[in-house]
N, C-alpha and C positions, 0 to 999 in steps of 0.2 A: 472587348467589343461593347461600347457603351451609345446605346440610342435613346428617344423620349420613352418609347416604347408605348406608344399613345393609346393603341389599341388594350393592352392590360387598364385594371383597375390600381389606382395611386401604390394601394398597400402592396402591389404583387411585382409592380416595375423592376423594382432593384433587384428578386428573384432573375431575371432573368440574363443577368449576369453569371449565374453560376455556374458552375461546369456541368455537364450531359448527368452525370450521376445524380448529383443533387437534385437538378429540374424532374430529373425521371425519378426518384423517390416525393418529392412533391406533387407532381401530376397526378402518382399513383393512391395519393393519400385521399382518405374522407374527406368531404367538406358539403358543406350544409347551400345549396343553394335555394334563395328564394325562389316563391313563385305563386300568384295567384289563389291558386287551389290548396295551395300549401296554409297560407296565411289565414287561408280562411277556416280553415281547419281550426290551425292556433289560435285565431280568436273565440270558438265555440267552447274550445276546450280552457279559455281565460275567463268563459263568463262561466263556466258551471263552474271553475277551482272559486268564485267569489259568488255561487250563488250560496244564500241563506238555507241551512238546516230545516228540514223540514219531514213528514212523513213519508212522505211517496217525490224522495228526488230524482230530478232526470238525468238520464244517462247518452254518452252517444257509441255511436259503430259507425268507424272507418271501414269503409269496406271496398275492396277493388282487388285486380289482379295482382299476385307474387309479383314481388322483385318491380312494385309501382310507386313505392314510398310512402307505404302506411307508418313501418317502425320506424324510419328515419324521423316522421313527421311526429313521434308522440317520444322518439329520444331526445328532439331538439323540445320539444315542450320540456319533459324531466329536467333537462342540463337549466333549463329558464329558471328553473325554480328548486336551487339545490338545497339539501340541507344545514342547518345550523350546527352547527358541533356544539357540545353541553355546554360545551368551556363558553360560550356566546348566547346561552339562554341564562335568565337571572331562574330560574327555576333547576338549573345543572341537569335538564334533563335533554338529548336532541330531540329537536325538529326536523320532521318529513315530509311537507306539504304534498309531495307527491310520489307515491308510490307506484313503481313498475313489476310487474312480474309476467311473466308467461306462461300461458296455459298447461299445462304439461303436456307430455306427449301419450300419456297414460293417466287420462283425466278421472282421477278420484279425491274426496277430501284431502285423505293424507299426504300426498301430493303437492295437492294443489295450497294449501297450509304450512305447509315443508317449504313450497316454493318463497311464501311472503316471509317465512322467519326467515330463510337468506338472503332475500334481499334487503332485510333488516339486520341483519348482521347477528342473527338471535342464533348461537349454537342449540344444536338436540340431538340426540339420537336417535339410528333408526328404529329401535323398538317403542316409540316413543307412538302412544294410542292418539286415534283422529281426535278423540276430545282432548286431551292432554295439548296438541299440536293447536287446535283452533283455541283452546284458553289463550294460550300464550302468544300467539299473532293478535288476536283481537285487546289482551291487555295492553300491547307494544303497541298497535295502531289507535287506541287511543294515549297511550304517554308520550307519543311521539307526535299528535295535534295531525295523523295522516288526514288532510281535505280531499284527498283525488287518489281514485286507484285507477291505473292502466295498464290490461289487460290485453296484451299481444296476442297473437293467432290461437283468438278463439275458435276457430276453426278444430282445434286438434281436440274441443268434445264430441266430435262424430268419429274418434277414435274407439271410444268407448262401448262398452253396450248398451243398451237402450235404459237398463235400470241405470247404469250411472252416468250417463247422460243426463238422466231424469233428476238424480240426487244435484248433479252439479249447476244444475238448471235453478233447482232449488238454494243450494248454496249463492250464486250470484245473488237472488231475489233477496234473502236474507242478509247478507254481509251488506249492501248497501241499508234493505230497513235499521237495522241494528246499528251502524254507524251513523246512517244518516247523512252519507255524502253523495257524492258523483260516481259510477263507475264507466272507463273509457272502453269499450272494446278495440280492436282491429286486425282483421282477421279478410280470409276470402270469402265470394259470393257463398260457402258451403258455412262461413261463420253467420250469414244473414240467416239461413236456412235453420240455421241450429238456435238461435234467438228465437228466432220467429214460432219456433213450434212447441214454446212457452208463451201462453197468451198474455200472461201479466208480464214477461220480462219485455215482450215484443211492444206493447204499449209504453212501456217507460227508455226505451231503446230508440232516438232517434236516429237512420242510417242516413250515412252520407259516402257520396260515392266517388271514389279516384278510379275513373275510367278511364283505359289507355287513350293513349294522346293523339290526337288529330293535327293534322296542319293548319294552322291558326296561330295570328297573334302572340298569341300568351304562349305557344309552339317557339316561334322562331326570338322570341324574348326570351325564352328560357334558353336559345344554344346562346346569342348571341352573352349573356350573362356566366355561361359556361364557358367561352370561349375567354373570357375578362379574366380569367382567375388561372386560364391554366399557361405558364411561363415560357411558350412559344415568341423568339425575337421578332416572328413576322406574324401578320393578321391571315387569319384561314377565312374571315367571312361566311361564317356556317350560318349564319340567317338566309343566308341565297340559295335560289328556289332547288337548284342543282342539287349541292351538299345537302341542304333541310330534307329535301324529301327522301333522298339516299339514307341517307341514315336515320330517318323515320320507320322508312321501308323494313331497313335493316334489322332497326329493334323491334317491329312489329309493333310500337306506339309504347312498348312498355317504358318508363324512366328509368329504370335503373340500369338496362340493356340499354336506352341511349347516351346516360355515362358514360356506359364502359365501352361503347364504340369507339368512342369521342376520346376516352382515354388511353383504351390503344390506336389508336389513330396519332396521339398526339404526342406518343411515345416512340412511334414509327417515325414523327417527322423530326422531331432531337436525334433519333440515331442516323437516320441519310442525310442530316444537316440542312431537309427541305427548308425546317423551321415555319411549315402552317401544314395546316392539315387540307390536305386538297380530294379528290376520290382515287385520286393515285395511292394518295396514302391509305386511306379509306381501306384498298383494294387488300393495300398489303401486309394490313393490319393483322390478321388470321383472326376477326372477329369470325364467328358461326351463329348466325339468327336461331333462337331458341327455337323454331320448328324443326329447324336442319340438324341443332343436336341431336332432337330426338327419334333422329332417322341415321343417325350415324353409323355404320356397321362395325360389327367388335366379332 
């Protein structure tokens, strides 16, 4: 079954030749799509990775609801900017321009120090003391030239108790003086909450916000670029007002819930051989809108 296949994007056409298995493991997979709010994100975060060393530098906070495309948005920056392997520095040592780590879940030094030596690939052990652990990440994050750190669901320092809260608070403020670079937060409205009640860190913190999504423009460009990639033989026309708002509805505005409508939708219409995602599909999808989970009865 060979058509133009006009509605896909050039790269995705010949996908959709494949048989039901394949498409449906591709449908199923990650993929980075553009978008507006996205971009503008990664440009902030391309001018702090090339702002100039200085005393007091600035930082930013993604901040918006779970499951809206904070970590997608600061994974696809890290991948923009990978590391060097030694073997490609005249210096034999790696480059990390950008360093990712996640807050703990149990926000303390040792942790949280622990967390940056594995993401730098730095073995230790657990008896291994908070200063011993902060030596040896801040030795590595300077021989390895780190310019950017970002720091996933800061959110999980209100895990904590109030003293370390307060130390970790502390720690942020410091590990940017002392480096002298950018640090990225992103995190939920509780991670704004948690900056903010640091008055120096809240000044150097500027927030920017992924607020669920409304029906608009930059709404129905983002199915319609969704709908480009995923290896359906026929066109679903999810920009139209019908589908768009159905499955806005659905997800409750959040992105990542209107994915995964969209992708079980679009896995429902490769197995009845609809071939577009229609609200029939939609229906029989067994997607559940994140309010209705959590009314579920067990």
């Amino acid at each position: 079954m060979s058509t133009d296949y006009s509605h896909l994007q050039l790269a995705v056409r010949h996908y959709a030749d494949e048989s039901n298995d394949a498409r449906i493991r591709r449908i199923r997979t990650d993929r980075w799509i553009t978008y507006a709010r996205a971009e503008g994100a990664l440009a902030m975060m391309e001018d702090l990775l090339a702002f100039p060393k200085r005393t007091r530098m600035p930082n930013l906070l993604l901040v918006g609801p779970t499951n809206n495309g904070k970590s997608m948005i600061v994974e696809k920056f890290r991948r923009s900017h990978p590391p060097l392997e030694a073997s490609a520095v005249e210096e034999g040592i790696a480059q990390i321009p950008v360093l990712k780590v996640q807050m703990p879940a149990g926000p303390d030094e040792r942790r949280f120090f622990g967390a940056i030596l594995e993401a730098l690939a730095f073995p230790y052990t657990p008896s291994d003391s908070v200063a011993r652990r902060q030596d040896a990440a801040m030795r590595l994050m300077r021989s390895t030239s780190v310019n950017l750190i970002i720091i996933d669901e800061v959110q999980n320092l209100l895990s904590g108790t109030q003293l370390q809260q307060r130390r970790m608070l502390n720690v942020l403020r410091w590990l940017g003086n002392e480096l002298q670079i950018p640090l990225v937060g992103a995190g939920t409205a509780e991670a704004l909450r948690a900056i903010q009640s640091d008055d120096q860190l809240a000044n150097r913190f500027e927030p920017t916000g992924l607020p669920p999504w409304k029906d608009s423009p930059e709404y129905r460009q983002l199915l319609s670029t969704l709908e480009a990639v995923l290896p359906l033989r026929r066109p679903s026309h999810l920009a139209m007002s019908g589908l768009a708002v159905k499955i806005l509805s659905e997800a409750e505005g959040i992105l990542g819930e209107v994915v995964s409508i969209v992708t079980r939708a679009a896995v429902q219409a490769v197995n009845s051989g609809t071939e577009s995602i229609t609200l029939k599909t939609l229906a029989e999808s067994g997607f559940i809108s994140p309010s209705r989970r959590r009314r579920v009865a067990v």
